[in-house]
Structure formats: structure tokens, C-alpha cells
C-alpha positions as CSV (number, residue, x, y, z in Angstrom):
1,X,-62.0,29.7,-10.6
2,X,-59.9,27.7,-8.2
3,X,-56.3,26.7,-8.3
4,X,-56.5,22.6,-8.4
5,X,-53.4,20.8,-7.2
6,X,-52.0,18.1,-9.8
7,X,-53.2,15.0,-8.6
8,X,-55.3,16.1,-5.4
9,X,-59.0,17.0,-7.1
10,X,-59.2,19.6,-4.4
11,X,-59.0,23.3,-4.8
12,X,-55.3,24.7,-3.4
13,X,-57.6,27.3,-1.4
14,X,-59.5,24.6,0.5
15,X,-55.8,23.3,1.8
16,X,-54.9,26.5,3.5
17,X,-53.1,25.7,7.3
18,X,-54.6,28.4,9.6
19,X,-51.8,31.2,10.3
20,X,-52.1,34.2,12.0
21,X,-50.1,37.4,11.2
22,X,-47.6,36.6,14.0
23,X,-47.0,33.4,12.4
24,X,-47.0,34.9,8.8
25,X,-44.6,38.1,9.9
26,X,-41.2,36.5,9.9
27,X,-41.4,34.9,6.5
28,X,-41.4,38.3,5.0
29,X,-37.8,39.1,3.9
30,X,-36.5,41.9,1.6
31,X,-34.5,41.1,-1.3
32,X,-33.8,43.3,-3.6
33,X,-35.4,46.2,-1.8
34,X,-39.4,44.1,-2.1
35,X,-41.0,43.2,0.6
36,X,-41.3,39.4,-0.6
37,X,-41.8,35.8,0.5
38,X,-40.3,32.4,-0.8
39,X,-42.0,29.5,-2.2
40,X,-41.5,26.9,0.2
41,X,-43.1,29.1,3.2
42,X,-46.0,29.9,0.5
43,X,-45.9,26.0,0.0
44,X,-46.0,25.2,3.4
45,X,-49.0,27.8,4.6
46,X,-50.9,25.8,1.6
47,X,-50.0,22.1,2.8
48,X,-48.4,21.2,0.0
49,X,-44.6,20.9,-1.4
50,X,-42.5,23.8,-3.2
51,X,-42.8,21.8,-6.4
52,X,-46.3,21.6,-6.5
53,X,-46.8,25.0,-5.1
54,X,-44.9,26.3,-8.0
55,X,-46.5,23.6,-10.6
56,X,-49.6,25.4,-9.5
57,X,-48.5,28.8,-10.1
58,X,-46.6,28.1,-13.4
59,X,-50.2,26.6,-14.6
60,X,-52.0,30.0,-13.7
61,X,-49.4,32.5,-14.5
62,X,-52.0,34.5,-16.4
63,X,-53.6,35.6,-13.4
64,X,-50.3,37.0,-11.6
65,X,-48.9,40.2,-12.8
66,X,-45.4,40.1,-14.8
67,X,-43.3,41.1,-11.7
68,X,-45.5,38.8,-9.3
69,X,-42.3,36.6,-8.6
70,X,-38.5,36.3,-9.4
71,X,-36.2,33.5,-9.6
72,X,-33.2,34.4,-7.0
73,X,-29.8,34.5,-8.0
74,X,-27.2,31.4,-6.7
75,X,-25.4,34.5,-4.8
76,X,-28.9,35.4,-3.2
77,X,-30.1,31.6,-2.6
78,X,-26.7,30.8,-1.0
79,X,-26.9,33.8,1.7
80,X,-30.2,32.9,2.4
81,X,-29.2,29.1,3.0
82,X,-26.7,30.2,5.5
83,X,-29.1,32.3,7.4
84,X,-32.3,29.5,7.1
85,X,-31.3,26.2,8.5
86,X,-34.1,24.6,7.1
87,X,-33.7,25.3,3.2
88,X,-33.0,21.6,1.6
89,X,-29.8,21.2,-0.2
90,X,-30.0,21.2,-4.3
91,X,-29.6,22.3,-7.0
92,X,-33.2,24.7,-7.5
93,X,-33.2,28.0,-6.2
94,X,-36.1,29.3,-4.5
95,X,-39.0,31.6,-6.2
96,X,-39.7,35.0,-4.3
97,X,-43.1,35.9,-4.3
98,X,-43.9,39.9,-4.0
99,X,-45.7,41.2,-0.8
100,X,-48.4,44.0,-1.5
């Protein structure tokens, strides 16, 4: 079964942007000693935004094993803000999704 995005009718798999593993490499990060990537670069390989990415994910979470993502602390968001000009300012912190 495919993941639909709220709104869209079309399958989330159908709105994949091509990457290649170059592309892909950098937004691998270790926290907390796991290989693991954030939402919003998840969101953005998938064309879509971090809230609807997660939306997405919160809707399916029966598919995703237990320790498939973590919440980051405020200390851990904040470090990562300082180090990734891009994050948007507010008041969410990202989600950390697992690497295999």
C-alpha cells in the first residue's frame, strides 16, 4: 500500500526527486551515535514540506519499527541550527529518522 499525501491524491512514492548517493551522503549525520537523517532533507528528497512528510509518517507509524525515529532534544536542535544555515527558525524541533 502506498503512502498518500493529505490533500495531493498521489502516492508520496510517485513524488520522489531523483538523488544519487553523492547527493544523498551528506545528509547523513550521527546523533546520538546512529547513523540518521532529519525530516526536512527526507521531506525534501520526497517534494514535499517537513509537516507533511511527518503527517505522512505519523499516519503510517504502524509500518516503522518503535526506534524508527526520535524527536531531538532543544540542546541537539540548537547545535544543529548553528552548523545548518538553512534550518527555519521556530519553535518544532526536527525528527531524526534511522539509517540502516
Amino acid at each position: 500500500m502506498k503512502t498518500l499525501l493529505k490533500g495531493e491524491g498521489r502516492p508520496m512514492a510517485e513524488k520522489l526527486v531523483r538523488y544519487d548517493s553523492q547527493a544523498i551522503e551528506p545528509m547523513i549525520l550521527t546523533i546520538r551515535g546512529q547513523k540518521v537523517v532529519l525530516d526536512m532533507e527526507l521531506a525534501r528528497i520526497y517534494g514535499v514540506s517537513t509537516k507533511v512528510f511527518n503527517q505522512a509518517v505519523k499516519r503510517n507509524r504502524r509500518k516503522f519499527p518503535i526506534d524508527f525515529m526520535f524527536r531531538l532534544t532543544v540542546e541537539e536542535y540548537e547545535n544543529l541550527r548553528s552548523q545548518i544555515v538553512t534550518t527555519r527558525q521556530g519553535p518544532n524541533r526536527s525528527y531524526s529518522i534511522k539509517c540502516s
